[in-house]
C-alpha positions, -999 to 999 in steps of 0.1 A, spaced: -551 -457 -699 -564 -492 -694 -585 -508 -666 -569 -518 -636 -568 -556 -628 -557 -569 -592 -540 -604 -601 -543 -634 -573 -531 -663 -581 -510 -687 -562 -496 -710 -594 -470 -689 -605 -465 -697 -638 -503 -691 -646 -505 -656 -631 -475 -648 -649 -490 -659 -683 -525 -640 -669 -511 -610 -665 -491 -611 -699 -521 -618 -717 -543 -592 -699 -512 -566 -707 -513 -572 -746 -555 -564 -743 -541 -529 -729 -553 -536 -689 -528 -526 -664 -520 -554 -639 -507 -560 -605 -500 -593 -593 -494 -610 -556 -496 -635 -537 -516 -640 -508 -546 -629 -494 -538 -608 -469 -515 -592 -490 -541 -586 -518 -567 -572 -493 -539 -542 -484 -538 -538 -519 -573 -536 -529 -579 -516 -498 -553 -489 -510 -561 -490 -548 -590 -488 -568 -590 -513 -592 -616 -523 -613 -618 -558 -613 -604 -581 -588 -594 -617 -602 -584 -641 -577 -580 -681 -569 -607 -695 -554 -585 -707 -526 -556 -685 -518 -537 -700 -490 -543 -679 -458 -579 -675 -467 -608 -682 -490 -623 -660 -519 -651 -659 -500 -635 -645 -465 -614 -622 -491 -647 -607 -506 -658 -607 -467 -631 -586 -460 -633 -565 -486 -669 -556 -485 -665 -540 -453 -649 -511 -469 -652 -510 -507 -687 -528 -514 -687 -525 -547 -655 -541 -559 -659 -565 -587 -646 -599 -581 -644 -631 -604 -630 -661 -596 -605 -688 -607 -611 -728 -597 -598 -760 -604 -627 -780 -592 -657 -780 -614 -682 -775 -584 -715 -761 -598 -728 -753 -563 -698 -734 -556 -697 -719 -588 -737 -704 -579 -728 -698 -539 -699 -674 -551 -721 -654 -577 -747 -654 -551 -728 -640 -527 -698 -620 -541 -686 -628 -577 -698 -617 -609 -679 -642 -629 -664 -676 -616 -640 -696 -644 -628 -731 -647 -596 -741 -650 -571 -748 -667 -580 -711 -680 -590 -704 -719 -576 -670 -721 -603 -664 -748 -626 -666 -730 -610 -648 -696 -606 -622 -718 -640 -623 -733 -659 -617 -698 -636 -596 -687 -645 -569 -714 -679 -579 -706 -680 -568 -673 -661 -540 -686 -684 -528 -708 -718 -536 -691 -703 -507 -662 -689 -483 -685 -727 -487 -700 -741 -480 -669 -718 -450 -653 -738 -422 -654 -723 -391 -679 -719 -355 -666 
């Protein structure tokens, strides 16, 4: 079974085309709107990465990462932004994000960091 992929994205149309992409590499995705809604989500589910707008209405990525820290600490985030702020970009990886992408999104290369992340933990999990 594929990785699990919690989908936040407020412009429709793009997490629809997202998560159709990320289905044909074999990941299984769940998409929603809204932070809070997302949080309950991750909160509930294990997923193993967590791709999410930068700025998702009722809260930031930042206060969503906040939030979800608390609880699960080692949740994998990456972020999605429209505006090409370096010092954002380095603040968020800093503090919370292991991958932060421009938009308008190459899937390519979405897809390509993804299975980076991806394979740099399954490299690292310990065997029994």
């Amino acid at each position: 079974m594929g990785k699990r992929i919690l989908l936040l994205e407020k412009e429709r149309n793009l997490a629809h085309f997202l998560s159709l992409e990320l289905q044909k590499e074999q990941y299984r995705v769940d998409q929603v709107e809204g932070g809070q809604k997302a949080l309950s989500m991750a909160l509930q589910t294990d997923y193993d990465l967590i791709l999410l707008n930068a700025h998702l209405g009722d809260m930031t990525a930042q206060d969503f990462a906040d939030k979800l820290s608390r609880t699960k600490p080692a949740s994998v985030i990456m972020v999605l932004d429209h505006r090409e702020d370096l010092q954002d970009q380095i603040e968020a990886i800093q503090r919370f994000a292991v991958s932060y992408i421009y938009k308008p999104v190459i899937i390519e290369n979405l897809v390509a960091r993804i299975s980076a992340i991806f394979r740099g933990r399954d490299f690292h999990r310990p065997t029994l």
